[in-house]
C-alpha positions as CSV (number, residue, x, y, z in Angstrom):
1,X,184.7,90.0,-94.3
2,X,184.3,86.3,-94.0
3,X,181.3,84.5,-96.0
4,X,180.8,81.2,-93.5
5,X,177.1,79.7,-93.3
6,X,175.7,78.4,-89.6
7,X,176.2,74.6,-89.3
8,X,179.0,73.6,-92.2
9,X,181.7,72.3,-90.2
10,X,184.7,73.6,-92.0
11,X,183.3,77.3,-91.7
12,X,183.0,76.6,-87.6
13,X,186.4,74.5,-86.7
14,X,190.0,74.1,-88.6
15,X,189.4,70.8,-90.1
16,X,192.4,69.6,-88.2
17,X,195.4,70.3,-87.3
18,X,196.2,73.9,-89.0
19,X,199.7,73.6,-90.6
20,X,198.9,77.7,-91.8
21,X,196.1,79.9,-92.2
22,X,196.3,82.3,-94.9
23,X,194.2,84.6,-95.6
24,X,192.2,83.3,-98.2
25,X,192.4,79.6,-96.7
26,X,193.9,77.3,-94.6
27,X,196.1,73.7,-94.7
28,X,195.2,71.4,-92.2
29,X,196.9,67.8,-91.3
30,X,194.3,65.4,-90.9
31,X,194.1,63.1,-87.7
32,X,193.9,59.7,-89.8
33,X,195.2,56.7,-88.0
34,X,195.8,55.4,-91.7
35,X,196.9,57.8,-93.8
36,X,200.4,59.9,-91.8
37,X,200.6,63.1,-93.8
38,X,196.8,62.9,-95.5
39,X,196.1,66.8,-95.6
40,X,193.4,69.7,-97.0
41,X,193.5,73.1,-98.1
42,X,190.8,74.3,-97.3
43,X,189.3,78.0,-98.8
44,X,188.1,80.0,-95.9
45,X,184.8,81.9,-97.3
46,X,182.0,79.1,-97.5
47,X,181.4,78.4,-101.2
48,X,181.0,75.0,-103.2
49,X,182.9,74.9,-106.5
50,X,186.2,76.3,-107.8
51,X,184.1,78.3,-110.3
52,X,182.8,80.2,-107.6
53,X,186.3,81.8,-106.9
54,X,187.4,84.8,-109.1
55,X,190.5,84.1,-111.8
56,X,193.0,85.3,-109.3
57,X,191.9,82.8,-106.8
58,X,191.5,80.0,-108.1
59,X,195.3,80.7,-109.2
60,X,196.3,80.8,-105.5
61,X,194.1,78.1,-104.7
62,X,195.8,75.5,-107.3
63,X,199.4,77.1,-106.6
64,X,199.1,76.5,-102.8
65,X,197.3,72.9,-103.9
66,X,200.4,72.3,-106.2
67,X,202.4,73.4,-102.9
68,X,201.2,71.3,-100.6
69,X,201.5,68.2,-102.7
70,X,205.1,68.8,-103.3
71,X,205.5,69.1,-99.7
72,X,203.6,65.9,-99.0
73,X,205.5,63.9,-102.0
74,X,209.1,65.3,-100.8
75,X,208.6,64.0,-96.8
76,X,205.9,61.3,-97.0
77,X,207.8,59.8,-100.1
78,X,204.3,58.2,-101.2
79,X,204.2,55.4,-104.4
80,X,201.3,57.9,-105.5
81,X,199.2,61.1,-104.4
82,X,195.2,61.3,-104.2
83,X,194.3,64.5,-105.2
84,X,190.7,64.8,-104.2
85,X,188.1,67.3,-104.5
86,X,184.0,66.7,-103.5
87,X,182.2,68.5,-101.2
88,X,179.2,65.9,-101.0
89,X,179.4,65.2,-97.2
90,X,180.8,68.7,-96.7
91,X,179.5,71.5,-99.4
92,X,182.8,74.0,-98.7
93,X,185.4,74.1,-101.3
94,X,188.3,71.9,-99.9
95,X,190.7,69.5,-101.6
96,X,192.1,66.4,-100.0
97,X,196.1,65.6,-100.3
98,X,196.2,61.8,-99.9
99,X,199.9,60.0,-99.9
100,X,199.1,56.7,-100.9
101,X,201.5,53.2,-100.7
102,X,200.8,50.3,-102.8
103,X,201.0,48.1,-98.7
104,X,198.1,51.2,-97.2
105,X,194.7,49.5,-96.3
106,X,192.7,50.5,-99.4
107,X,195.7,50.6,-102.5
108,X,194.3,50.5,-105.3
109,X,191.3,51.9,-104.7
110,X,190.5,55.6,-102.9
111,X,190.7,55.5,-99.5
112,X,187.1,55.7,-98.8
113,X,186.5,52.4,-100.4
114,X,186.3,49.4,-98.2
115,X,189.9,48.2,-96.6
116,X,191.6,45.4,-98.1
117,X,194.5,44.8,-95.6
118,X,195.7,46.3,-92.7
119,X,198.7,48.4,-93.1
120,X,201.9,46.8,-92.0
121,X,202.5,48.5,-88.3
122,X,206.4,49.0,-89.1
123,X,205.5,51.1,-92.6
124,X,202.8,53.0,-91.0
125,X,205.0,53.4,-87.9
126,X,207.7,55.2,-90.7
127,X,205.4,57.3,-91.9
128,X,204.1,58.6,-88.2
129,X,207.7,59.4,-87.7
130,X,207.9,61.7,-90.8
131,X,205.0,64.3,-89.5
132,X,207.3,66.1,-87.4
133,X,209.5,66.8,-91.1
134,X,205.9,67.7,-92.7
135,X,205.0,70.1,-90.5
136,X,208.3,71.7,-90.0
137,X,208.7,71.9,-94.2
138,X,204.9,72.9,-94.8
139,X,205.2,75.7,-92.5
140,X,208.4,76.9,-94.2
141,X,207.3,75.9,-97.6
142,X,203.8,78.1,-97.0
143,X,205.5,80.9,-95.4
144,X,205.4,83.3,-98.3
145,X,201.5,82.8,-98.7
146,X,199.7,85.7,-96.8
């Protein structure tokens, strides 16, 4: 049985585009007209912290992280990955899988800072054309995870 809680928006809707759904959580591609390939595993019983997970899952929680970031590193070819885990807006444990690139609108800081440029249209344009690879290779890369 599920644990979700009335009103948190990643207990009611995917998040985004789902990439899989396991059992114990789901990876999502998020629609970010910036960021090509930013994507979240998200843990599918509502709870807040890592803690709050037994030994064995937070095990599968960081292995499928640790998957997904390999994923994201092998097609996006980013300069650097965010990893990113808060909950402040959004108290339901998720972590954020950010390619970054040292020409993307916020590089150096987190992309939740303000912009500094705008990304160049032909780079971001490369990077829209690699999502089809992404979610071909997540799929296959996830397919063991129940």
């Amino acid at each position: 049985m599920s644990i979700t809680v009335a009103g948190c928006e990643l207990c009611e809707t995917p998040g985004g585009e789902v990439l899989h759904q396991g059992v114990q959580f789901r990876v999502i591609l998020v629609d970010d007209v910036l960021y090509p390939g930013f994507c979240r595993v998200i843990w599918r019983d509502h709870v807040q912290e890592v803690t709050d997970l037994n030994e064995l899952d937070r095990m599968l929680l960081m292995d499928v992280l640790w998957q997904v970031e390999h994923v994201v590193r092998d097609v996006m070819q980013p300069q650097k990955i965010n990893l990113a885990s808060f909950g402040n807006m959004v108290p339901h444990l998720h972590w954020h899988i950010i390619p970054r690139y040292t020409d993307d609108a916020h590089f150096p800081a987190p992309v939740w800072a303000e912009a500094k440029r705008a990304p160049e249209p032909a780079s971001l344009a490369v990077r829209f054309e690699r999502l089809p690879a992404l979610r071909v290779k997540m799929q296959q890369r996830l397919s063991t995870y129940l």
